[in-house]
C-alpha positions in Angstrom: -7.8 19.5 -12.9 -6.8 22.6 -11.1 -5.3 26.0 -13.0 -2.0 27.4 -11.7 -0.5 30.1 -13.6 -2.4 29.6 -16.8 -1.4 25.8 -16.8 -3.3 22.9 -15.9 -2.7 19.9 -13.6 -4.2 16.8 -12.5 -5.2 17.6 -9.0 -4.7 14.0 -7.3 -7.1 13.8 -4.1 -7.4 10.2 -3.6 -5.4 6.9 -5.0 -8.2 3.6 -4.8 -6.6 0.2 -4.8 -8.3 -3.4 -4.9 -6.5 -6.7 -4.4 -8.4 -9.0 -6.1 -6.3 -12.3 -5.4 -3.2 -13.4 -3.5 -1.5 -16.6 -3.9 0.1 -17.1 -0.5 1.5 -15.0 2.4 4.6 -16.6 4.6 5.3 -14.5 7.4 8.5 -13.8 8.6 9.3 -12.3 12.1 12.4 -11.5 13.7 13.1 -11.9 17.8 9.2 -12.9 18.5 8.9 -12.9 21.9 12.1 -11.4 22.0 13.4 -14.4 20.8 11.9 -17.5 22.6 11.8 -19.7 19.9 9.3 -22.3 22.7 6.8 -18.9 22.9 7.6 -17.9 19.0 7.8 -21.1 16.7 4.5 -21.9 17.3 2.9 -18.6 16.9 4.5 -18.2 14.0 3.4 -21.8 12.7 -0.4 -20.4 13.7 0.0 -17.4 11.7 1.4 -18.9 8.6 -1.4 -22.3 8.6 -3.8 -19.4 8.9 -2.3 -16.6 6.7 -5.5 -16.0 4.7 -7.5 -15.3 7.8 -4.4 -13.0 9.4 -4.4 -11.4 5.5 -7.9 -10.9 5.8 -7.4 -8.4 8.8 -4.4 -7.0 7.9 -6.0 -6.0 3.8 -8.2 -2.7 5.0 -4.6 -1.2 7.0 -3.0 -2.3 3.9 -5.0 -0.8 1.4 -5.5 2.5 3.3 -1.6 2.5 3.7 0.0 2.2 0.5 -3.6 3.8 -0.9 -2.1 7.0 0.9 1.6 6.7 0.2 0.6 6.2 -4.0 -1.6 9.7 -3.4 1.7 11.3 -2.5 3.6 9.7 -5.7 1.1 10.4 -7.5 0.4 14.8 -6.3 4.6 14.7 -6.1 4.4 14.2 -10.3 1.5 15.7 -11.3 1.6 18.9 -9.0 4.9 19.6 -10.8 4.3 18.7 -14.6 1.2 20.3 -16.4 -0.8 18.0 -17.8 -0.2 19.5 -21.6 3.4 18.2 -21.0 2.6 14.6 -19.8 -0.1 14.2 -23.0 0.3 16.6 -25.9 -1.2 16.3 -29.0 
C-alpha cells in the first residue's frame, strides 16, 4: 500500500501467473516461408505433432509477457481508485 494525499492504494509491483495445464495448442501461421507451402506445410505439421515441446519453450516468454502487460492493468486501476473505495466497510 502506498499513501497519496491522505488516501491509500494498492501499489501493484509485480503480477505472478502459473499455467498449470493446457489441453492442446494448434498453430496457425500465415505466408511461412513467405508462402511455400513445399518449405511450410511441413514445418508446420512438425510444430503442431510436437506442440507440447514448442509450448514448453515458448511458456517462460509467455508468462513474463502477459505477466507484465496484467502489472499494467492492474497499477492502471488501482493507482487511480483508493483502496477504501474498491472495499469499504
Amino acid at each position: 500500500m502506498i499513501t497519496v494525499k491522505g488516501k491509500e492504494y494498492f501499489n501493484v509491483t509485480h503480477f505472478f501467473m502459473e499455467v498449470y495445464s493446457i489441453g492442446k495448442i494448434d498453430f496457425k501461421f500465415d505466408n511461412l516461408f513467405n508462402g511455400d507451402k513445399r518449405l511450410g506445410s511441413p514445418t508446420l505439421q512438425l510444430i503442431n505433432d510436437n506442440w507440447q515441446q514448442v509450448w514448453e519453450e515458448l511458456l517462460p516468454v509467455f508468462v513474463e509477457v502477459f505477466g507484465n502487460l496484467y502489472t499494467q492493468l492492474a497499477k492502471r486501476v488501482f493507482d487511480r481508485i483508493p483502496f477504501n473505495e474498491i472495499f469499504s466497510d
